[in-house]
C-alpha positions as CSV (number, residue, x, y, z in Angstrom):
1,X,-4.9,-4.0,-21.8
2,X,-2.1,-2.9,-19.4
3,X,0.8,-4.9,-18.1
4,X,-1.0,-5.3,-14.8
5,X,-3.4,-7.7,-16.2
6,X,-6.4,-5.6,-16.5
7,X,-8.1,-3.5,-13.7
8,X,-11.5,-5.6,-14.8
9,X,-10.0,-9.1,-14.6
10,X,-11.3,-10.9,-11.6
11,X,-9.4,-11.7,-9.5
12,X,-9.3,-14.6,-7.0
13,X,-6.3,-14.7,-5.5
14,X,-3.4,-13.6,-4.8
15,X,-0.2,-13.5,-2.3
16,X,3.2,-14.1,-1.8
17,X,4.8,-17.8,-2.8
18,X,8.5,-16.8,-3.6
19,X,11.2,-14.4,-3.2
20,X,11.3,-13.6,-7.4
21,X,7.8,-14.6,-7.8
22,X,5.9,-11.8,-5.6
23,X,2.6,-12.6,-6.1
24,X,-0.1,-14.8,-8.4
25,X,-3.8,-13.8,-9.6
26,X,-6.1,-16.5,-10.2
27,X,-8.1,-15.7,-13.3
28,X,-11.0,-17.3,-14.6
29,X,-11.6,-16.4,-18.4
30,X,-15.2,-16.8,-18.8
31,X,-15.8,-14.0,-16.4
32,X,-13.4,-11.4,-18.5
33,X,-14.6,-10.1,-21.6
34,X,-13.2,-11.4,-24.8
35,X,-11.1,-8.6,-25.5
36,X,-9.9,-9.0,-22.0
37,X,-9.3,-12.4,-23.0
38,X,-7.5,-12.0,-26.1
39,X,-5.2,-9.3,-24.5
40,X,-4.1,-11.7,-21.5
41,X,-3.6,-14.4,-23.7
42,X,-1.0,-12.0,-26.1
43,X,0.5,-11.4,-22.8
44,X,1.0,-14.9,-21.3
45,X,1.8,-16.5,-25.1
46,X,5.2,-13.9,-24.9
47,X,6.0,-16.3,-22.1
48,X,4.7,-19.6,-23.1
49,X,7.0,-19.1,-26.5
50,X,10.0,-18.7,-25.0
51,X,9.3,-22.2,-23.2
52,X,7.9,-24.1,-25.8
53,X,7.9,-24.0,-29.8
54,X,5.4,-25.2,-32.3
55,X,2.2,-23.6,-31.3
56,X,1.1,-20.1,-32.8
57,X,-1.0,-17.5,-31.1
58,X,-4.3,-18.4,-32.4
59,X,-4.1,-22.3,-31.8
60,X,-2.4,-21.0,-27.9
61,X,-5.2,-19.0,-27.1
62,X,-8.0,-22.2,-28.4
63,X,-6.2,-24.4,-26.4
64,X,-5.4,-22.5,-23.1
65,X,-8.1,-19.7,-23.3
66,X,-11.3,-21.1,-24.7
67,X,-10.6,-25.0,-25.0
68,X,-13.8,-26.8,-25.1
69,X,-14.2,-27.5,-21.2
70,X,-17.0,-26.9,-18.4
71,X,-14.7,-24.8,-17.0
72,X,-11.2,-23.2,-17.0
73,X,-9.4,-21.6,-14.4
74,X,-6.0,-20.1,-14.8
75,X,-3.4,-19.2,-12.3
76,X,-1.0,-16.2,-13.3
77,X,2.9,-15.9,-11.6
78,X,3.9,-12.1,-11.5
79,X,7.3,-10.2,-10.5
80,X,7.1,-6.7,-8.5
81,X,6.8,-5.0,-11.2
82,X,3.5,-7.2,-12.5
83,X,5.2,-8.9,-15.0
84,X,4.0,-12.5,-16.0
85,X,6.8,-14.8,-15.7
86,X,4.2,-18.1,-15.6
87,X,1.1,-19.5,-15.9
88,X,-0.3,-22.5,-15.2
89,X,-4.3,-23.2,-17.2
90,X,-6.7,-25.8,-15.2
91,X,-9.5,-26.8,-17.3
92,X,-12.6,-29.5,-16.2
93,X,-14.0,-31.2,-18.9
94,X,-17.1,-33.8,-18.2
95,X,-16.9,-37.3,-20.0
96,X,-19.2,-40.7,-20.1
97,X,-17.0,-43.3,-19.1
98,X,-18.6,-47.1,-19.4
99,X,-22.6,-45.1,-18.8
100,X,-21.3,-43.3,-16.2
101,X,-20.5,-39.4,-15.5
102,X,-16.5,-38.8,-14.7
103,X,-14.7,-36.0,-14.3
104,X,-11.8,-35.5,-16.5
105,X,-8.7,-32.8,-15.7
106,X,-6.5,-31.7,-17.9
107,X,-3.6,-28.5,-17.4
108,X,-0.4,-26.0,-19.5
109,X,2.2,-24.5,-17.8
110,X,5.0,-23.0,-18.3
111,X,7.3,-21.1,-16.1
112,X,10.8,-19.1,-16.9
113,X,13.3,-21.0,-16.1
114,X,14.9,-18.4,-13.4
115,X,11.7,-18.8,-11.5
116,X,11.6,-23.0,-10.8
117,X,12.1,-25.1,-8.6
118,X,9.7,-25.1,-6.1
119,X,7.1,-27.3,-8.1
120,X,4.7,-23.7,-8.5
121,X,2.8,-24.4,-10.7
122,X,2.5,-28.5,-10.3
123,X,1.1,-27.4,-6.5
124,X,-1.5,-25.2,-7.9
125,X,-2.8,-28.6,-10.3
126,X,-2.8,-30.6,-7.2
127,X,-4.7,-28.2,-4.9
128,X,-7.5,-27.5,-7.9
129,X,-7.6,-31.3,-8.3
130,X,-8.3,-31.5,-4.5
131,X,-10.9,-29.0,-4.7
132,X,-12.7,-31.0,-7.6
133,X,-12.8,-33.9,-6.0
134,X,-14.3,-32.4,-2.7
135,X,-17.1,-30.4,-5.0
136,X,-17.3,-34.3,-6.3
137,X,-16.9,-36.8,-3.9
138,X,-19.2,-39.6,-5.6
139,X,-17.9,-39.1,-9.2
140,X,-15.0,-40.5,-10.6
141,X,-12.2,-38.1,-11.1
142,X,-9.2,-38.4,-13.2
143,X,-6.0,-36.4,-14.4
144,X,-5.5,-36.9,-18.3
145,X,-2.2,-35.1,-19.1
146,X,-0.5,-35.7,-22.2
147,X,3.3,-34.9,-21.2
148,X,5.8,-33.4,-23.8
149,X,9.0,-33.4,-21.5
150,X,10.4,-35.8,-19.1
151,X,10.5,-33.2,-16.4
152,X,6.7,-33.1,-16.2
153,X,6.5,-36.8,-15.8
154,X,8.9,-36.8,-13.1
155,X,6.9,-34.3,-10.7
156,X,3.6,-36.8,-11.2
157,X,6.0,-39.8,-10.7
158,X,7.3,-37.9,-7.6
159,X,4.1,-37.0,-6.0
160,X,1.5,-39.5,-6.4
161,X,1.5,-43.1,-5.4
162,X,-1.0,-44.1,-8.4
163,X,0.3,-42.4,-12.0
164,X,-0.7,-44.7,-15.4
165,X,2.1,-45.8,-16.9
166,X,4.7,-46.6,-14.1
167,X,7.8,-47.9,-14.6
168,X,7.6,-49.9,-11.7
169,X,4.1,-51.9,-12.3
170,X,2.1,-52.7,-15.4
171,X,-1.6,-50.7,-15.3
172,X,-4.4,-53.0,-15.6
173,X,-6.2,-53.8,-18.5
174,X,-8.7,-52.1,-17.0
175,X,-7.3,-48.8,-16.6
176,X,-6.0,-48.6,-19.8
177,X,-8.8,-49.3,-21.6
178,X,-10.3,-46.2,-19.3
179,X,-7.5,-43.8,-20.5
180,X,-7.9,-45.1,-24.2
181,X,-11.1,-44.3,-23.9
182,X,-10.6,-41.0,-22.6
183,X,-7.9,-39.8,-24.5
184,X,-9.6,-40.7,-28.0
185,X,-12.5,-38.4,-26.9
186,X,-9.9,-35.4,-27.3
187,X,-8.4,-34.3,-30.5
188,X,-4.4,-34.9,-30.0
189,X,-3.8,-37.7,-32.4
190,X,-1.9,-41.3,-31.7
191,X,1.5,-40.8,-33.4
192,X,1.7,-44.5,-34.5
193,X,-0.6,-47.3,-34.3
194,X,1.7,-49.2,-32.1
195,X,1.3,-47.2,-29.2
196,X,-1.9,-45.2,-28.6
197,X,-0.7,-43.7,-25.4
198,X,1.6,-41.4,-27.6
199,X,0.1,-38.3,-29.0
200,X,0.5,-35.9,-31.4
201,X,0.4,-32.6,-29.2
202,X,2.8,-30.4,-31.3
203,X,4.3,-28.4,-27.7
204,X,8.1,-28.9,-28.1
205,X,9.9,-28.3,-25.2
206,X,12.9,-25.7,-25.4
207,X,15.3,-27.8,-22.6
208,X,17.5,-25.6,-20.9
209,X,20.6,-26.9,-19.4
210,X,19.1,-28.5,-16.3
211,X,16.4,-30.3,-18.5
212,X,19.4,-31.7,-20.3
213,X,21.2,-32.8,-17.2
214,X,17.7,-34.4,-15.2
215,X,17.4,-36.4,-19.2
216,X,21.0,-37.5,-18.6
217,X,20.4,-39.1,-14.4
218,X,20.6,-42.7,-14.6
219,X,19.3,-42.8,-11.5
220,X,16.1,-41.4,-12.2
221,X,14.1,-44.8,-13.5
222,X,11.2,-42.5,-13.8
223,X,12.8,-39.8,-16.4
224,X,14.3,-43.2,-18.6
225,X,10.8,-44.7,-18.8
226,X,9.5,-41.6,-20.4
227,X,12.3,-41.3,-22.6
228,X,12.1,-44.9,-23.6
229,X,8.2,-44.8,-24.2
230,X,8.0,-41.3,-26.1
231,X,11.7,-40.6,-27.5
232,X,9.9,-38.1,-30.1
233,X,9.2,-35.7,-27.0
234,X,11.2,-33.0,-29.3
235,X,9.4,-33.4,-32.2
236,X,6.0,-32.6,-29.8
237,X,5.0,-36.3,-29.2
238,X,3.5,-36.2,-25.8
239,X,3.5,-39.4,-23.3
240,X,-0.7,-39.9,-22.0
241,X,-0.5,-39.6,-18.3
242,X,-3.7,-40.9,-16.6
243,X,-4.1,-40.1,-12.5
244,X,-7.2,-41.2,-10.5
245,X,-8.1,-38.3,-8.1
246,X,-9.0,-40.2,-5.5
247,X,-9.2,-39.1,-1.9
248,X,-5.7,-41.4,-0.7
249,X,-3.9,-40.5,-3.9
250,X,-4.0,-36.9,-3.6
251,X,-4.0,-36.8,0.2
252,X,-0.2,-38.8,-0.6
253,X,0.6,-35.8,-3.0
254,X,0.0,-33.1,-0.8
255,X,1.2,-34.5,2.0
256,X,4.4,-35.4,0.2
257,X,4.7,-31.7,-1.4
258,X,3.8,-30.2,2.0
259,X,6.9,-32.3,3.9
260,X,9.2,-31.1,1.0
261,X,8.0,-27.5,1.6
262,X,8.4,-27.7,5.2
263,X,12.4,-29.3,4.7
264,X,13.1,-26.3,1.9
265,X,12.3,-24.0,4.6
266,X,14.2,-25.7,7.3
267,X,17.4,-26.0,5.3
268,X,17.1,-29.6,5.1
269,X,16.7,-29.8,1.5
270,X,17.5,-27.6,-1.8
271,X,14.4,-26.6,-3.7
């Protein structure tokens, strides 16, 4: 398999979302041959370990490439010269919550550093999230992420009104019994009995210099509730992130990433 991705991989998108990042190719795995699929996951592991340690290329390609979900669908981020500087994996996995059908979502990504800031590949989760909730408008739909870095947390924090925990409201019992629940049903261990919401996921972050700086922001009550609740993030320990999908929280998500697109572009603010 060439550089280019594979003149066989479908491909369902693709067009221009950044000056460095020229285009992106949406591929969906289960319609590339496995071969195919072992070959793009070499490729897009190159990146994924210069980002993050702790994972080899066998339990990578499990976990992004064939996890156990309904589906998978996986959004590439390519230079001119094809190049895959990013990816970001969206997978759909269908649970029974309290005798009912739900929905669960679940994502990796990772992008080199020289190529952030613009929130790529959080605005790619948000529109597929969108999108599963319209193809599910009468069955309850939730984001299950369990976060490794303080960065990640901050974009969810950032965009959505509703994001379990909060450090500015206690969940409901309620709710977190529904992301106990959920998260047990995956394989990611609790790291302690004292707090099941903290996971052993084994992805430790590689912080560059601004990832260093945004841990250091006092300001940022968001990034010191993360750091507070999972201070092993370096050893891989990964804070549970539960988001209802519902139709007003991700309408307030991409309406507030659509107003900061629209101010980058203006000049009004830096991405």
């Amino acid at each position: 398999m060439s550089k280019r991705v594979g003149s066989k991989l479908r491909v369902e998108n693709q067009k221009e979302i950044a000056p460095k990042i020229v285009s992106t190719r949406v591929i969906v795995p289960e319609n590339i041959s496995a071969p195919e699929r072992v070959a793009l996951s070499r490729q897009i592991y190159e990146v994924h370990r210069k980002i993050f340690s702790g994972t080899s290329a066998e339990e990578f390609h499990l976990h992004v490439l064939e996890p156990a979900a309904e589906a998978t669908v996986i959004q590439l981020y390519l230079t001119s010269d094809c190049d895959i500087v990013g990816y970001c994996a969206f997978h759909r996995y269908w649970r029974r919550l309290k005798g009912r059908n739900v929905i669960v979502l679940r994502a990796e990504a990772a992008l080199m550093p020289q190529y952030r800031g613009r929130g790529t590949t959080f605005g790619f989760g948000m529109i597929r999230a969108f999108v599963e909730k319209l193809r599910h408008p009468f069955t309850p739909v939730y984001y299950l992420g369990t976060l490794v870095h303080a960065s990640s947390y901050h974009l969810f924090c950032k965009y959505f009104g509703q994001v379990f925990p909060s450090p500015d409201f206690e969940a409901p019992i309620e709710v977190q019994d529904q992301a106990r629940a959920l998260i047990d049903s995956f394989p990611d261990p609790a790291v302690t009995g004292a707090d099941p919401f903290i996971r052993e996921v084994g992805w430790v972050t590689i912080e560059t210099e601004q990832e260093r700086e945004l841990n250091k922001r006092g300001n940022q009550r968001d990034v010191q509730f993360y750091l507070e609740r999972n201070p092993g993030y370096l050893k891989g320990h990964g804070l549970v992130v539960f988001v209802p999908i519902t139709v007003v929280n991700i309408a307030v998500a991409l309406l507030s990433r659509l107003l900061e697109r629209a101010l980058i572009g203006l000049g009004l603010r830096q991405a």
